[in-house]
C-alpha positions as CSV (number, residue, x, y, z in Angstrom):
1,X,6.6,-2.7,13.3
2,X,5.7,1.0,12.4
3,X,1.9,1.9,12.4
4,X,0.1,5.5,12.2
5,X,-2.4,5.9,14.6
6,X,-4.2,9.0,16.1
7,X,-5.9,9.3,19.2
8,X,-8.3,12.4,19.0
9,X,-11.2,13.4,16.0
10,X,-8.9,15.3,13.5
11,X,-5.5,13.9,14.8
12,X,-2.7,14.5,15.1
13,X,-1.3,11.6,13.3
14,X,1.2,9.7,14.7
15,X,3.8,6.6,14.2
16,X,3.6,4.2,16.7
17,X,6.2,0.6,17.4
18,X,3.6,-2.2,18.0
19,X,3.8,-6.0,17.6
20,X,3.7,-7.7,13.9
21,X,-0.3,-8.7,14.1
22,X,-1.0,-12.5,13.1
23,X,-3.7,-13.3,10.5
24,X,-7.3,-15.1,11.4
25,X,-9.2,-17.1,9.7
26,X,-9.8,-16.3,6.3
27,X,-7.1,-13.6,6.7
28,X,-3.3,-12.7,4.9
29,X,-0.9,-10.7,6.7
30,X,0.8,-8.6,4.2
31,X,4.5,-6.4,3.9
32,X,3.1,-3.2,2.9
33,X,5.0,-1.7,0.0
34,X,2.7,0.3,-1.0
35,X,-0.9,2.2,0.5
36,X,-3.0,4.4,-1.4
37,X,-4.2,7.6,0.3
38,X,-7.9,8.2,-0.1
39,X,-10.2,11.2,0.3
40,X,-13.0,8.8,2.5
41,X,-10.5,8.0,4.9
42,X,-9.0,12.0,5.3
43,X,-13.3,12.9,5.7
44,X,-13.1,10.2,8.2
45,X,-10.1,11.5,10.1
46,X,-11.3,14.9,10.2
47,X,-15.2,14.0,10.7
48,X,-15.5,11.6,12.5
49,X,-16.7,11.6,16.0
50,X,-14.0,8.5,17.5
51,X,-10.8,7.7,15.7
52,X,-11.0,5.4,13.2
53,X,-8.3,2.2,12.1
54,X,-6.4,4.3,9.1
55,X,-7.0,1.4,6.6
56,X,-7.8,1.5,2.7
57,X,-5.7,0.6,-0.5
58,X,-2.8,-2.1,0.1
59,X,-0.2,-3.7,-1.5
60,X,2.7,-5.8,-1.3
61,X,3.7,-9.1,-0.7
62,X,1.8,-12.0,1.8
63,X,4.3,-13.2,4.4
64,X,1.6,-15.3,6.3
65,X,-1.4,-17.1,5.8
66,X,-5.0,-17.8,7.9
67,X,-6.5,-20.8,8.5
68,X,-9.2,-21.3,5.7
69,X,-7.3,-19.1,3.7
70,X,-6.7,-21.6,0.4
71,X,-6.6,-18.6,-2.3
72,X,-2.9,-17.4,-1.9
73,X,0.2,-18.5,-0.1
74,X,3.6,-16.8,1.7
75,X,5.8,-15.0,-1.3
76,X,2.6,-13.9,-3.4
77,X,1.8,-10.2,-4.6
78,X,-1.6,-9.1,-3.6
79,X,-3.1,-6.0,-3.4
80,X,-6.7,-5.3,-1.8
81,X,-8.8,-3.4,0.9
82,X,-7.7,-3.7,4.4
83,X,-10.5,-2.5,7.2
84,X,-8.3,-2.2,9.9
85,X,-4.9,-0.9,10.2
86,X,-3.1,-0.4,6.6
87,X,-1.1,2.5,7.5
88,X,1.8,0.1,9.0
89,X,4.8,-1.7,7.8
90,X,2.5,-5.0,8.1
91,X,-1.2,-5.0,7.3
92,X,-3.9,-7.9,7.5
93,X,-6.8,-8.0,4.8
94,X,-9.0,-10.6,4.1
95,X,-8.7,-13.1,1.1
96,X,-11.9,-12.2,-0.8
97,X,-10.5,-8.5,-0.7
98,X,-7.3,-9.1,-2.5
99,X,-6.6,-9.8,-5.6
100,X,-3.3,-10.4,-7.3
101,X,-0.4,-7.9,-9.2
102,X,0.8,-9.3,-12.0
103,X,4.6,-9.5,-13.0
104,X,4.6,-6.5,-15.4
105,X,3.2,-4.2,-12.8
106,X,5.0,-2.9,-9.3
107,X,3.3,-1.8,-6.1
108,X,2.9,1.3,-6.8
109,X,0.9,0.8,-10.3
110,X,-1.6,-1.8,-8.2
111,X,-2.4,0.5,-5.3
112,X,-2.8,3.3,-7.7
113,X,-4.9,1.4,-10.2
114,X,-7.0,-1.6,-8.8
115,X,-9.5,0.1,-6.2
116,X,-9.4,3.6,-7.7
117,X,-10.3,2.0,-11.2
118,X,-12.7,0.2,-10.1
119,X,-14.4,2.7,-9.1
120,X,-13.8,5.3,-11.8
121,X,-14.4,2.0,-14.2
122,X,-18.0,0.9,-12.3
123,X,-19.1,4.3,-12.3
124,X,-18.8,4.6,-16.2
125,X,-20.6,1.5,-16.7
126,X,-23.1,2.8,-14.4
127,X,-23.5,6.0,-17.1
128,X,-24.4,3.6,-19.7
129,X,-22.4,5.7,-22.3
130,X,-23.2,5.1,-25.7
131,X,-20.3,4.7,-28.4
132,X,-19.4,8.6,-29.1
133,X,-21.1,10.5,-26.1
134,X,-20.0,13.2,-24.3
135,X,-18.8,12.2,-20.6
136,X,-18.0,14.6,-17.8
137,X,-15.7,13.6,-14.8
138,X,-15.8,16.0,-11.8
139,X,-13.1,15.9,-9.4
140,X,-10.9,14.7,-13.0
141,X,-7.1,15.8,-11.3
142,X,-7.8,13.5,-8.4
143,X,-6.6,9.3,-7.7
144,X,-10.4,8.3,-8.9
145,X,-10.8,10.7,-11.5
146,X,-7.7,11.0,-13.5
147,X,-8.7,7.2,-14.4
148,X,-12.0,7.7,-15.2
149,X,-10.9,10.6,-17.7
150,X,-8.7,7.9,-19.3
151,X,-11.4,5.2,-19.0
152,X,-13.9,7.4,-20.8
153,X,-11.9,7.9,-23.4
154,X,-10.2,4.6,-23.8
155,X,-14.1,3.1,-24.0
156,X,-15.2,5.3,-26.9
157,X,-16.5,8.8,-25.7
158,X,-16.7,11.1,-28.1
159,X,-16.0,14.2,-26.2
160,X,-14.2,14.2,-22.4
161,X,-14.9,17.2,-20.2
162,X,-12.7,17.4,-16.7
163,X,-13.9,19.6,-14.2
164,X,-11.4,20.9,-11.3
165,X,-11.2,23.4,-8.3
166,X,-8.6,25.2,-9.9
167,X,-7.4,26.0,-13.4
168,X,-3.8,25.0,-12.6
169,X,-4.4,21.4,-12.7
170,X,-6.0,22.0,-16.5
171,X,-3.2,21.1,-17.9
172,X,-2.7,18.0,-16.4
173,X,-6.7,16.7,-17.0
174,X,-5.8,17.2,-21.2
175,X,-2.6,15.4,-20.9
176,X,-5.0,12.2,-19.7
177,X,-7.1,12.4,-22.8
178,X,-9.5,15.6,-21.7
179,X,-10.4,17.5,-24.7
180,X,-11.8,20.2,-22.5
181,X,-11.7,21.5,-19.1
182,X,-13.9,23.4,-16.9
183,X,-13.4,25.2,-13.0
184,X,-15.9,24.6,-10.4
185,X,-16.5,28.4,-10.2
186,X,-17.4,29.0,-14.0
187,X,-20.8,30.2,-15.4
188,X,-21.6,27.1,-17.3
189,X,-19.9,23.7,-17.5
190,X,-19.5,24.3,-21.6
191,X,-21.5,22.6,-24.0
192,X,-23.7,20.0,-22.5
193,X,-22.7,16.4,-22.2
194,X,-24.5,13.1,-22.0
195,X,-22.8,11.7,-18.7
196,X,-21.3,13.3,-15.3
197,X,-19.5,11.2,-13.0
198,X,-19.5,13.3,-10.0
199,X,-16.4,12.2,-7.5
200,X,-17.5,15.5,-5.2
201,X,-21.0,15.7,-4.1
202,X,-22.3,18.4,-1.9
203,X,-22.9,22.5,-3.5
204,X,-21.4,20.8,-7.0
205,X,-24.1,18.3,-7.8
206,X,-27.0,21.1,-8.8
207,X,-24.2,22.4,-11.7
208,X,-22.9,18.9,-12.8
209,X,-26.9,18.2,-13.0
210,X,-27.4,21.3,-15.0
211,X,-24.5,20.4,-17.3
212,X,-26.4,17.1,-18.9
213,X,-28.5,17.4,-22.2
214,X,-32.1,16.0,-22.0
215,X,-31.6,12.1,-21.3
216,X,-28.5,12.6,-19.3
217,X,-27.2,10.3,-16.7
218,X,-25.5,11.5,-13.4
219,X,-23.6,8.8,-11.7
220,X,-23.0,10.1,-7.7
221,X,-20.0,8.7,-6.1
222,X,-18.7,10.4,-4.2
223,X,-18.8,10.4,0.2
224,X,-19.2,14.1,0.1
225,X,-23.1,14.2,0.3
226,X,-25.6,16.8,-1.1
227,X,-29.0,16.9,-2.5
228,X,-31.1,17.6,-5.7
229,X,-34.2,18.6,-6.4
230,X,-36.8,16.4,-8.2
231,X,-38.1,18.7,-10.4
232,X,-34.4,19.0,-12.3
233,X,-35.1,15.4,-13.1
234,X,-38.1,15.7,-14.5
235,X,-37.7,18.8,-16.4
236,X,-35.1,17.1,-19.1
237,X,-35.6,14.0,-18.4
238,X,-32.4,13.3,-16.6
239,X,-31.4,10.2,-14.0
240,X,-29.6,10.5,-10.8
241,X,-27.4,7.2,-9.9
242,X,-25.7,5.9,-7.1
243,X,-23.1,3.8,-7.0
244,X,-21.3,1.9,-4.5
245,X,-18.3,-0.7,-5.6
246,X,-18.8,-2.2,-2.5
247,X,-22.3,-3.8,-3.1
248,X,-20.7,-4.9,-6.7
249,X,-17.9,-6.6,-5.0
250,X,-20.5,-8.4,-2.5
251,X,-23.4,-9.1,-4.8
252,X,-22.0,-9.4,-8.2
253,X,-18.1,-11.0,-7.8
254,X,-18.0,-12.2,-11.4
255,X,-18.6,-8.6,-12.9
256,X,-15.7,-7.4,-10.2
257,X,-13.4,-9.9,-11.3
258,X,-14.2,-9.3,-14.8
259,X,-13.8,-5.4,-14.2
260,X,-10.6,-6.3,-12.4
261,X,-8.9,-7.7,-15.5
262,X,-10.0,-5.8,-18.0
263,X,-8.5,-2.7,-16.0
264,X,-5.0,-4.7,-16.1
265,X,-5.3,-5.5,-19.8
266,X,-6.0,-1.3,-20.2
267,X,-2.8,-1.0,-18.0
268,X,-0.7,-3.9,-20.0
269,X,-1.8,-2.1,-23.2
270,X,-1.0,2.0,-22.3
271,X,-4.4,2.8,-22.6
272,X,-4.8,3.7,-18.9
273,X,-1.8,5.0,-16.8
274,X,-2.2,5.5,-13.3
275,X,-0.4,9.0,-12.4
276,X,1.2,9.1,-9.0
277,X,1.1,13.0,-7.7
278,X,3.8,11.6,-4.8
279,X,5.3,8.9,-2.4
280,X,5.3,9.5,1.4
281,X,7.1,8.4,3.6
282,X,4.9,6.8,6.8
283,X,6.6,9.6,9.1
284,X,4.9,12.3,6.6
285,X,1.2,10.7,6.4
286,X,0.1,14.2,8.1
287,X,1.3,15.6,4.7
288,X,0.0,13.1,2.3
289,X,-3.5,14.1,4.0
290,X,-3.0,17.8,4.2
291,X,-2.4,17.6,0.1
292,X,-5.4,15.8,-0.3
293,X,-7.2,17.9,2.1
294,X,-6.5,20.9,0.0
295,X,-7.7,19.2,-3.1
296,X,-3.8,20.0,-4.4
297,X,-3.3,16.6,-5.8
298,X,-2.6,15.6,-9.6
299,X,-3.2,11.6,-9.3
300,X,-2.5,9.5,-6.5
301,X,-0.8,9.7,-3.0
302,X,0.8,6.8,-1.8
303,X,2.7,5.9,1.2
304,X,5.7,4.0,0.9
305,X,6.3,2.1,4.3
């Protein structure tokens, strides 16, 4: 099988033939028909001091099964979280990370929905938005954030702000349900809002902070980093939160599961739609990070194996 691999921090990336792995214990092996393209793993590319397995979003169909593995069987379609190599024609996951696609939906739609919503999706109920409040989403062009726009509105904000590097993706954040947009660079984020869900971290949290009214909550996401300063808290009363789907999917499986499905009843119902920005092929994954990279992305990347 076909499997991207580098070999030196920053890459190049590279395909690779190696043998069809076989699942463990516990484990599925999968035919990848689709694999979503994350920022984490393009920071971890380019960051990190040894190469990393180029895992992440997965999707296709189980073609083997672990011992101990009870949940699905050969012929199913599962998407999940694989930890070690998902950039391949053949991926293994773990049961507890996959979760099934329903009929009505293909690949594509899972990879680009299921993980990336349920972040956007925990991060809102994080906010603790109040029927009719104003919500801000940073980063609101990218695979996370053009569903938490549509989340925010489909869950009763009153007013949705998108923020974006660049005015040429404004467009694109008010055709998801935006009713306003804002640039990184601007003097001001508008009118202030009760919630920011902030996908970028870093020099951007100290204005997505000064954007809340009095009360406001700031939900921090993102793998980017950054700092803020106590007093900013305190001043109007704001809250800084973290969040990490992760720990909800370890500590809390029911409300994962029962975010899980009400993302694919938004989906079954057109009140979310997951945008793909465009489908690479595994011999062009240097490309689908470069986009990314360069923040030029309207909605998801996905490679197509």
């Amino acid at each position: 099988m076909r499997r991207v691999r580098y070999t030196s921090p920053g890459g190049p990336l590279f395909v690779e033939d190696v043998p069809v792995p076989r699942p463990g214990p516990g484990e599925l092996l999968m035919r990848c028909a689709a694999v979503g393209v994350t920022l984490p793993v393009v920071r971890k590319v380019t960051e990190a001091a040894e190469p990393i397995a180029l895992g992440g979003e997965v999707a296709g169909e189980v073609v083997a099964v672990g011992d101990g593995a009870g949940r699905f069987r050969a012929g199913d379609r599962v998407t999940g979280l694989c930890f070690g190599h998902g950039y391949a024609d053949y991926a293994v996951l773990h049961e507890a990370m996959a979760s099934p696609v329903p009929e009505y939906a293909s690949y594509v739609d899972a990879v680009t929905l299921v993980r990336s919503g349920l972040v956007a999706l925990g991060a809102l109920r994080a906010a603790r938005p109040e029927p009719g409040e104003a919500v801000l989403v940073t980063a609101a062009a990218s695979g996370v954030g053009h569903l938490a726009v549509q989340l925010a509105r489909a869950l009763g904000a009153g007013r949705v702000v998108g923020a974006v590097s660049d005015a040429g993706k404004a467009d694109f954040v008010r055709s998801l349900g935006a009713d306003e947009t804002v640039v990184y660079g601007d003097d001001g984020w508008g009118a202030p809002v009760d919630c920011v869900l902030d996908a970028v971290g870093g020099d951007r949290l100290s204005p997505a902070l000064a954007a809340l009214a009095p009360g406001g909550r700031l939900v921090a996401y993102s793998s980017g980093g950054g700092t803020l300063q106590a007093y900013d808290l305190l001043v109007g009363g704001k809250s800084a939160i973290g969040f990490q789907l992760g720990l909800v999917a370890r500590r809390e499986p029911e409300r994962y599961e029962t975010w899980r499905r009400e993302l694919w009843e938004l989906f079954e119902t057109g009140a979310v739609r997951p945008v793909v920005h465009g489908e690479f092929a595994l011999e062009d994954a240097a490309a689908a990070h470069a986009l990314i990279e360069a923040r030029g992305n309207r909605g998801k990347v996905v490679l197509r194996p």
